[in-house]
C-alpha positions in Angstrom: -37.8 -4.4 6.5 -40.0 -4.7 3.6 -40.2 -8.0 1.4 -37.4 -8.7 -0.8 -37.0 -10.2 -4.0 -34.5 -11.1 -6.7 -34.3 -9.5 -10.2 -32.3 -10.3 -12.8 -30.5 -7.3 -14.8 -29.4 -7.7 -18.8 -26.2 -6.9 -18.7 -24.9 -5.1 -22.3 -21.3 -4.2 -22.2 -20.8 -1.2 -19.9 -17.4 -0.9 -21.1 -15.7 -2.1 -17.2 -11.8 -1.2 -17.9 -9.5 -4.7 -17.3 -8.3 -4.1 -13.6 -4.8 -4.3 -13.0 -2.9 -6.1 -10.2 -4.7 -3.7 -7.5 -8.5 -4.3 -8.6 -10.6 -1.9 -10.9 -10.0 1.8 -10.0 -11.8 4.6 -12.2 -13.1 8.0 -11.4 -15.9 7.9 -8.9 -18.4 9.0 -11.5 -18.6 6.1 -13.7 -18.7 3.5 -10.6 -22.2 5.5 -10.1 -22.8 4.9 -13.8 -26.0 2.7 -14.0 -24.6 -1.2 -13.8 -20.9 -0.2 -13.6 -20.7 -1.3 -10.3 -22.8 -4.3 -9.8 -21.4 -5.8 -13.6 -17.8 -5.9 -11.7 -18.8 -6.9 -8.7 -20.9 -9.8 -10.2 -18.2 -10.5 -12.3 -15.8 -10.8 -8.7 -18.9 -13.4 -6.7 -18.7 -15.5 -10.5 -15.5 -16.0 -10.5 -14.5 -15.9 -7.0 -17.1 -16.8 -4.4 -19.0 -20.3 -4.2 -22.7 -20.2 -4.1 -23.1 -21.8 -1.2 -21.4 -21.8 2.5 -19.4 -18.9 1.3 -18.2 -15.8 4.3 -17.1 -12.1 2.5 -15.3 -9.2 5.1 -16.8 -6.0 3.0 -15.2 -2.7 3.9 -13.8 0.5 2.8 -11.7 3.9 3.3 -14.9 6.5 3.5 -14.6 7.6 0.5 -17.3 9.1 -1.6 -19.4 6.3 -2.9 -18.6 4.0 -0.5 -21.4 3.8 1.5 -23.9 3.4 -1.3 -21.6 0.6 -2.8 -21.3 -1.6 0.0 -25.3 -1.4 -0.3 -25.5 -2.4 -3.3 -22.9 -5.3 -2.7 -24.5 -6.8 0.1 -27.6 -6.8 -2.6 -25.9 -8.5 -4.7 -24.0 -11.1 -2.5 -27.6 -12.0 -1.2 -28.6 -13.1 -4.7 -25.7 -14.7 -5.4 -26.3 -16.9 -2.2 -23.5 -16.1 0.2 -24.6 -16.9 3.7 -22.5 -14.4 5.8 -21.0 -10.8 5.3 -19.1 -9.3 7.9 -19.1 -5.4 7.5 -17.8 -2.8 9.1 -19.9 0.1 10.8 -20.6 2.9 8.7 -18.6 0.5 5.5 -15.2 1.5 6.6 -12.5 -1.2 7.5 -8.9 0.2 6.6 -7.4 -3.0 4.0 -5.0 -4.1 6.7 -7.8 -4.7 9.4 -10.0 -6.2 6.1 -7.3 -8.7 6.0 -7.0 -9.7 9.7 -10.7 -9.9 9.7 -10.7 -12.4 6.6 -7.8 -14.5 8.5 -9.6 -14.1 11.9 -13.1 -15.4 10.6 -11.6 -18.1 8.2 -13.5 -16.2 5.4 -13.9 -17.4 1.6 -12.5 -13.6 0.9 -13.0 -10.2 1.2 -14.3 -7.1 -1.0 -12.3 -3.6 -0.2 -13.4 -0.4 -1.6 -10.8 1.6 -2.2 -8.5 3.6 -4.6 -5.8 3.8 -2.2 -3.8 6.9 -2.0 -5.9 8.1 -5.2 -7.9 11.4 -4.2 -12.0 10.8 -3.5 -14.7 13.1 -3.4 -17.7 13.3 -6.3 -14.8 14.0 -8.9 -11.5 12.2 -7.2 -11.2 8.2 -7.5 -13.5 5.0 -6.1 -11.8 1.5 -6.4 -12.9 -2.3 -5.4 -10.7 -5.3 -5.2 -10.8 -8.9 -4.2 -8.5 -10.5 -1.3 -8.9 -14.1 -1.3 -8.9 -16.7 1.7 -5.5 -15.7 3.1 -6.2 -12.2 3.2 -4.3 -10.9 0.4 -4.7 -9.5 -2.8 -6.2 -12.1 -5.4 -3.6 -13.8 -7.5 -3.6 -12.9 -11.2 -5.4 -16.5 -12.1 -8.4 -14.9 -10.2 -8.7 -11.7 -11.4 -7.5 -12.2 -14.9 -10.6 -14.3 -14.8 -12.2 -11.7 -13.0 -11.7 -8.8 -16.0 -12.4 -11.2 -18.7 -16.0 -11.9 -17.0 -16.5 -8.5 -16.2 -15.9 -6.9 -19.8 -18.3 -10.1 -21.1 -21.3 -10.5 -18.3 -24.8 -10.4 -20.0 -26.6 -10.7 -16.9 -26.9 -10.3 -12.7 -29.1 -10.8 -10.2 -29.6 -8.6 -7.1 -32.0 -8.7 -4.5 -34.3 -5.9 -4.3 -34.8 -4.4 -0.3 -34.3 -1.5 2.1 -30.9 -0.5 3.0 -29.4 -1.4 6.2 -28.9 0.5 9.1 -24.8 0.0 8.5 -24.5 2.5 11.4 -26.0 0.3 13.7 -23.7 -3.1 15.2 -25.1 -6.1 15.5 -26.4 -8.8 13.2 -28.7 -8.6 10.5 -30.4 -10.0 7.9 -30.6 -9.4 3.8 -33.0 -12.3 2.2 -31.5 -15.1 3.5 -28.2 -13.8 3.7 -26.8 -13.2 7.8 -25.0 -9.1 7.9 -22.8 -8.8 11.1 -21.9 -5.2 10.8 -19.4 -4.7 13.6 -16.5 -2.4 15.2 -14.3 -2.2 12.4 -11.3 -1.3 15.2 -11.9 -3.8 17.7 -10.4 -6.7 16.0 -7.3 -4.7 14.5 -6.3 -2.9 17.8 -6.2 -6.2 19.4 -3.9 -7.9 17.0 -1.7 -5.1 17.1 -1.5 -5.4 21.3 -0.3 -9.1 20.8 2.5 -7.8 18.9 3.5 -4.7 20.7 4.7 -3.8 24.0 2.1 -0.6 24.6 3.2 -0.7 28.3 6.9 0.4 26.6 5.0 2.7 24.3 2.8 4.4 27.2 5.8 5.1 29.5 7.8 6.6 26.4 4.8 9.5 26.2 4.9 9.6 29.8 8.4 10.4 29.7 7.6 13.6 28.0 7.9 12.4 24.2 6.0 13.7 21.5 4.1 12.8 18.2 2.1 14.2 15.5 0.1 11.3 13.7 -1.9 12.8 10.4 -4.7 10.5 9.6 -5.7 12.6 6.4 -9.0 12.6 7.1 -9.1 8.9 5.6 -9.9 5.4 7.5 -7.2 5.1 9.6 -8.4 8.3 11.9 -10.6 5.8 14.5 -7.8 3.4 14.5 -4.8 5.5 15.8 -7.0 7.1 18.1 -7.7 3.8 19.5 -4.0 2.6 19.7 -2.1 5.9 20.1 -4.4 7.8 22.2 -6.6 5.1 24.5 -3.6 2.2 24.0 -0.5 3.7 24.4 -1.1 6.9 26.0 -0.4 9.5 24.0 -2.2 12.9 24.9 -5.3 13.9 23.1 -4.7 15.6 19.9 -1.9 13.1 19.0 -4.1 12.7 15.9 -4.9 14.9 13.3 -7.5 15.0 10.9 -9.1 12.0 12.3 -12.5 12.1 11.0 -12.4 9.8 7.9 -14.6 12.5 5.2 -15.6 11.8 1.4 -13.5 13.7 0.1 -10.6 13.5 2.3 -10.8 17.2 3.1 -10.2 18.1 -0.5 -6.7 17.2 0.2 -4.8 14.1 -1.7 -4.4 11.4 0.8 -0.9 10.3 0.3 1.7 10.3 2.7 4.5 12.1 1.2 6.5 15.2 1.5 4.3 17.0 -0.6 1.0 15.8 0.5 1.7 15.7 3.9 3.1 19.0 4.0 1.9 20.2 7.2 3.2 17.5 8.8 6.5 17.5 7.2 6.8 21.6 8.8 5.6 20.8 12.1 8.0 17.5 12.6 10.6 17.6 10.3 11.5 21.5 9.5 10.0 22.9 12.5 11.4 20.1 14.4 8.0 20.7 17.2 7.5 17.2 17.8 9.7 13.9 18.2 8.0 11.9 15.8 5.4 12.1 13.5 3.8 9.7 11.2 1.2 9.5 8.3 -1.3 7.0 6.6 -3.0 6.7 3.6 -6.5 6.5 2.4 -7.1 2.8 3.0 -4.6 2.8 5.7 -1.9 0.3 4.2 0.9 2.6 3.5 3.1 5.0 5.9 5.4 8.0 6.4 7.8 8.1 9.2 9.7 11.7 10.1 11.5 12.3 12.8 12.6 15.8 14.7 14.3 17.4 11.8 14.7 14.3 9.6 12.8 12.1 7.0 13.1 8.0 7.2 13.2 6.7 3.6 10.7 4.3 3.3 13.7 1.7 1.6 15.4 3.1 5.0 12.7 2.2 7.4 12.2 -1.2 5.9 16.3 -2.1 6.5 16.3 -0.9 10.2 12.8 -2.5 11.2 14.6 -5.7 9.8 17.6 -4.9 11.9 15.4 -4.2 15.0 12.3 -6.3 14.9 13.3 -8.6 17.0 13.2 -6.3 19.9 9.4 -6.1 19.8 7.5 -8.9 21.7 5.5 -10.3 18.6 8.7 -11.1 16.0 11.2 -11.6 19.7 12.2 -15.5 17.8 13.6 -13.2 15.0 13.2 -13.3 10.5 13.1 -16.1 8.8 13.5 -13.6 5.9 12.7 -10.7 4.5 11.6 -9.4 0.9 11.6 -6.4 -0.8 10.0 -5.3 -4.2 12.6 -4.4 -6.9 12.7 -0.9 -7.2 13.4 -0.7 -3.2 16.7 0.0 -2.6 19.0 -2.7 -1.6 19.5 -1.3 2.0 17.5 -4.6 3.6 20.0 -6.6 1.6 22.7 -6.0 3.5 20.8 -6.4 6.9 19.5 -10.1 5.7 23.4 -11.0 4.5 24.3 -9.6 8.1 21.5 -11.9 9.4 22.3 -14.7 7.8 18.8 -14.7 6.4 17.1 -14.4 2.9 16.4 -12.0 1.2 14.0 -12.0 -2.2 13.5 -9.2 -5.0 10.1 -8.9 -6.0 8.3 -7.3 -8.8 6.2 -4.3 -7.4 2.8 -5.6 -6.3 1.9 -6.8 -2.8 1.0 -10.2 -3.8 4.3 -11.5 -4.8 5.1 -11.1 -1.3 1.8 -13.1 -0.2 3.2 -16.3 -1.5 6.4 -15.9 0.6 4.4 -15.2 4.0 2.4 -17.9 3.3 4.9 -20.6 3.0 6.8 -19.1 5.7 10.0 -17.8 4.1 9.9 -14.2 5.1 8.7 -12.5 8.4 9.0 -8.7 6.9 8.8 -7.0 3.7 8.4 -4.1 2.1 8.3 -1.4 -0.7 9.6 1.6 -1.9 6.3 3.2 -2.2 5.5 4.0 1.6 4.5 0.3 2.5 5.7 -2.0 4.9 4.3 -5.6 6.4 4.9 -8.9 7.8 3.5 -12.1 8.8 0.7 -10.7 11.1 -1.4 -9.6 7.8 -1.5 -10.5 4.1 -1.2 -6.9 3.4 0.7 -3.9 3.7 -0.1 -1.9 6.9 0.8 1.9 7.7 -0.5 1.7 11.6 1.7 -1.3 12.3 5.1 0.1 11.0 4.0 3.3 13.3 3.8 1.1 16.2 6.9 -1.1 15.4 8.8 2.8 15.5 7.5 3.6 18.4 8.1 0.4 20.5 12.1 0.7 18.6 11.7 3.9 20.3 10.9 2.9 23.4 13.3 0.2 24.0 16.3 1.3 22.4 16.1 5.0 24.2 17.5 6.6 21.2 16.0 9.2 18.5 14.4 8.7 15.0 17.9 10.4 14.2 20.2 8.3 16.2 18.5 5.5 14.5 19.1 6.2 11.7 22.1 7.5 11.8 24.2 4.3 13.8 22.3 2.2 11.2 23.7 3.9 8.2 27.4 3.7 10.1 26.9 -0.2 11.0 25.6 -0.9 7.6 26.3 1.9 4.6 24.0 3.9 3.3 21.7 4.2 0.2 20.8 7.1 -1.4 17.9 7.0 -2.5 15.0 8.9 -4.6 12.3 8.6 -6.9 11.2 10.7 -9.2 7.3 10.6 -10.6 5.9 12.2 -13.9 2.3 11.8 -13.7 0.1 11.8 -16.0 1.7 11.9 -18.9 0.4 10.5 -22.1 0.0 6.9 -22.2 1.8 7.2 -25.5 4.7 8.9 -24.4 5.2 6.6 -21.6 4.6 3.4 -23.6 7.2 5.2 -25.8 10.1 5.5 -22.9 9.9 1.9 -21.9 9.8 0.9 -25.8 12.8 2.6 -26.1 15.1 1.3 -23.5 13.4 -2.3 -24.2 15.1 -1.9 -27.6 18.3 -0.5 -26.5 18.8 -3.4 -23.6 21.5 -5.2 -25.3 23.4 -2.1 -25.9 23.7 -0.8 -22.8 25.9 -2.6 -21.1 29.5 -1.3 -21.7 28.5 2.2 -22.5 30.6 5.0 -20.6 28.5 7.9 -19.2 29.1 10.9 -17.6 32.3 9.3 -16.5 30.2 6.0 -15.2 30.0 2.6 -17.0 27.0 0.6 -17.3 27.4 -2.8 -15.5 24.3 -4.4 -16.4 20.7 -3.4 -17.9 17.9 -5.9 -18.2 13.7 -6.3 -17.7 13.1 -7.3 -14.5 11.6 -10.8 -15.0 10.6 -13.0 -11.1 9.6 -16.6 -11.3 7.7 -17.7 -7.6 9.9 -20.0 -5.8 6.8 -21.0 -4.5 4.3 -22.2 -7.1 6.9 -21.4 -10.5 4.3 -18.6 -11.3 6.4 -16.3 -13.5 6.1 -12.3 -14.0 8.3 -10.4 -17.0 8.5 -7.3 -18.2 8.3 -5.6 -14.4 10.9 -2.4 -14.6 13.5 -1.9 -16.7 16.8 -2.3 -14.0 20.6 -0.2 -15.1 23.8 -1.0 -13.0 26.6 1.4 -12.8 29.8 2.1 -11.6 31.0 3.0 -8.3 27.2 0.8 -7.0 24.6 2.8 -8.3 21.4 1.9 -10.0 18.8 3.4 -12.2 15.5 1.6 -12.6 12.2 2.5 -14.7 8.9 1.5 -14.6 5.3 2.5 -16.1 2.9 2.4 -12.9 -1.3 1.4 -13.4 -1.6 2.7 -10.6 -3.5 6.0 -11.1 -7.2 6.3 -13.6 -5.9 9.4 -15.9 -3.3 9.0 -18.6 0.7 7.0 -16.9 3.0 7.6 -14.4 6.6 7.3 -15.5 8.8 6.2 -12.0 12.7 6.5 -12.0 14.5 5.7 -9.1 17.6 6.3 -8.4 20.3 5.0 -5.8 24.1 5.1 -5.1 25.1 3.7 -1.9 27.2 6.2 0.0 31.1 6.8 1.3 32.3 8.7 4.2 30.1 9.4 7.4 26.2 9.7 6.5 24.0 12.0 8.2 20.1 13.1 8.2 21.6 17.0 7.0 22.9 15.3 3.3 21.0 16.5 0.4 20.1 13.5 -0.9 19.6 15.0 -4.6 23.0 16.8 -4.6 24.2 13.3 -3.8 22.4 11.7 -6.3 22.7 14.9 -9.3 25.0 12.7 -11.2 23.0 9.5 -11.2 20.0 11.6 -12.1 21.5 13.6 -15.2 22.9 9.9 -16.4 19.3 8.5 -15.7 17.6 11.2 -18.3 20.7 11.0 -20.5 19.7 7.0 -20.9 15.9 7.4 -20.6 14.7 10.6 -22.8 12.0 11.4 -20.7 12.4 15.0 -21.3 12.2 14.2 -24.9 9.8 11.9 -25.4 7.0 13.7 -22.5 7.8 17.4 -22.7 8.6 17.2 -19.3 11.9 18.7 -17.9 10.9 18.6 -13.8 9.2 15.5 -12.2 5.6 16.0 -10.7 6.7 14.7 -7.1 10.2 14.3 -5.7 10.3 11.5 -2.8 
């Protein structure tokens, strides 16, 4: 390698967008802007990273970008004076495995690049966030700190050298800075043996079951190969669109009904296999399906909390369990059976890191296709695959059985949400505005033959540290135990995404073949009665139904 050297870069203000809870994601194009990227990530090793003794985990989902980032990144950590950066091969690490490396290797943190389930490609999304030392998500001290620096930094430094051979494992150097680029499987798949019983899991394939896993050509396509196809058995070709790409194969890497179509025909309609599962682009969320059915995400998180204890890793049982607010209350009813705990979160996994860390909850989950527990400080979609299959495999029933003695043992939820993307910041901002100031109104009113209970903005203070969050969703109680709630999501880079969810906890004998809309048509004509979203967007269908 040639000889490097540090420059310093003036820094004017290159206009870097305040992140929200997730990081900073923006379309890919103006990360490659001149300074865009190395201004945040400066702003991230500033406020975040000693200059001295200090260990990063740097990684990503493959997606267009990524590669020159982490580049760049190691440049700049090597000016900044951190002595060690473990990468993974090629830059990818899905965010899961980034967090069981940052636990594993007692690192300061770790940098992810990532926008999630946000499409890639030259003209899709790029994203980078900060996980600090217990492997999750930084705290909103640290990167409320982090924005402020990042929308006033003046000035970096970055060492000037030859890119490394990131394809290449083993250890390297950058200045004076030590580069282990490794397996970015190895590590993960072992964790996830500890925890599951694969000799249960390989003599269920053997048996003759069968499984579609859609990687989405994002990072998690080298990790279920690993633990489906080497690890548990499952024939080659378990795995689809393995091969993480830039782009993701032009396709959106969310693992939905509609995204995940293909999927959803070849398991669900078509009913060709016995299960089938889905990941996203950074590999944190999941979709579960099986043979002529579709598990609720709010319905997977309640019977892994009624199961878990059947798989080797969790066999001492939940301490408790936590869901994020607009999840529907299934898992409550499992904890109150249980005996256990059970805390409503705002939406955001770092509320839940608080609760892992202090030991009050084992599992936990979202409404959003993301489920976790103890093992990581992050949501992960491989592990809630593998906790379905080793259910599977011990309790000798069907995805549909399942689900269907849970919902007669316990009630069931239905459950939807509804999401109108990209609509006008504006018009968004105007919805919540307007129920905000009808709050103290609402309760009392009779609609569409239902009476509002209760409506107020979800507001959480941590029973942890006393950290409080307000203004989190806007929640609506009615009648005959239903519930509408709204919120504004940050979580996509082009105008808001308006989310209503919707719930009514079911009578008579559930089954897979209910419409859940048809159950839920009443709630949802009350829910745009209260909200005005037709009126105030333009919008008179919801982008995606889940």
């Amino acid at each position: 390698m040639a000889l490097s050297s540090i420059v310093h870069h003036d820094a004017p203000d290159f206009g870097v967008r305040t992140p929200g809870t997730s990081g900073l994601r923006r379309p890919t194009r103006e990360f490659q802007a001149p300074h865009y990227l190395e201004s945040f990530t400066a702003a991230i090793l500033e406020e975040a990273v000693p200059k001295e003794g200090a260990t990063l985990v740097l990684g990503g989902d493959g997606r267009e970008f990524c590669v020159p980032a982490t580049q760049q990144i190691l440049r700049l950590a090597s000016a900044w004076g951190v002595e060690r950066v473990i990468v993974g091969r090629d830059g990818l690490l899905s965010t899961p495995a980034a967090s069981h490396l940052i636990r594993l290797h007692h690192a300061t943190g770790g940098i992810i690049l990532s926008a999630s389930h946000n499409a890639g490609g030259v003209d899709g999304d790029f994203g980078i966030k900060y996980n600090g030392e217990n492997g999750g998500p930084a705290p909103p001290l640290i990167t409320d700190a982090i924005a402020r620096c990042a929308t006033s930094l003046r000035r970096y430094a970055i060492l000037v050298a030859e890119d490394l051979p990131l394809h290449q494992i083993g250890r390297h150097h950058l200045g004076a800075m030590q580069v282990d680029i490794i397996d970015p499987v190895h590590d993960y798949a072992e964790l996830m043996e500890s925890l599951f019983d694969f000799r249960a899991i390989r003599a269920l394939f053997t048996g003759g079951f069968t499984m579609r896993f859609d990687a989405m050509h994002a990072v998690t396509g080298p990790y279920a190969t690993d633990l489906l196809e080497r690890r548990c058995g499952a024939p080659a070709g378990t795995v689809i669109r393995g091969t993480p790409l830039p782009d993701f194969g032009g396709e959106h890497p969310d693992p939905n009904l509609v995204h995940a179509s293909g999927l959803v025909e070849d398991v669900m309609t078509a009913g060709r296999y016995d299960f089938g599962a889905a990941s996203d682009g950074d590999g944190d969320r999941n979709m579960i399906l099986g043979r002529g059915c579709y598990v609720a995400p709010s319905d997977s998180l309640a019977i892994l909390a009624a199961h878990l204890h059947r798989i080797p890793g969790y066999a001492d049982g939940l301490v408790g369990v936590a869901r994020s607010m607009p999840t529907s209350r299934a898992v409550d009813r499992v904890a109150a059976a249980l005996n256990i705990p059970c805390y409503e979160t705002p939406t955001g996994w770092k509320f839940f890191c608080s609760l892992l860390d202090a030991g009050r909850i084992t599992l936990c989950g979202e409404e959003s296709f993301g489920t976790g527990s103890d093992h990581v400080r992050e949501k992960d979609g491989l592990w809630a695959v593998l906790c379905w299959l080793n259910i599977l495999a011990v309790s000798g029933q069907s995805v549909r059985a399942l689900l269907e003695a849970h919902w007669a043992e316990y009630g069931r939820d239905y459950y939807t949400r509804h999401d109108y993307e990209e609509v006008s910041t504006s018009s968004g901002e105007a919805v919540m505005h307007s129920l905000r100031d009808r709050l103290g109104t609402l309760p009392g009113f009779l609609v569409s033959g239902r009476t509002i209970l209760a409506a107020d903005d979800f507001a959480f203070t941590d029973p942890i540290d006393g950290s409080q969050a307000t203004a989190q969703g806007i929640r609506i109680l009615l009648s005959g135990d239903a519930r509408i709630v709204v919120r504004l999501s940050g979580t996509g880079t082009r105008g808001a995404t308006i989310r209503l969810y919707l719930e009514s906890v079911g009578r008579g004998t559930p089954s897979v073949e209910d419409d859940v809309q048809h159950e839920l048509a009443e709630v949802i004509r009350i829910a745009h009665e209260i909200t005005g979203i037709e009126g105030q967007t333009g919008r008179s269908e919801p982008t995606v139904i889940t």
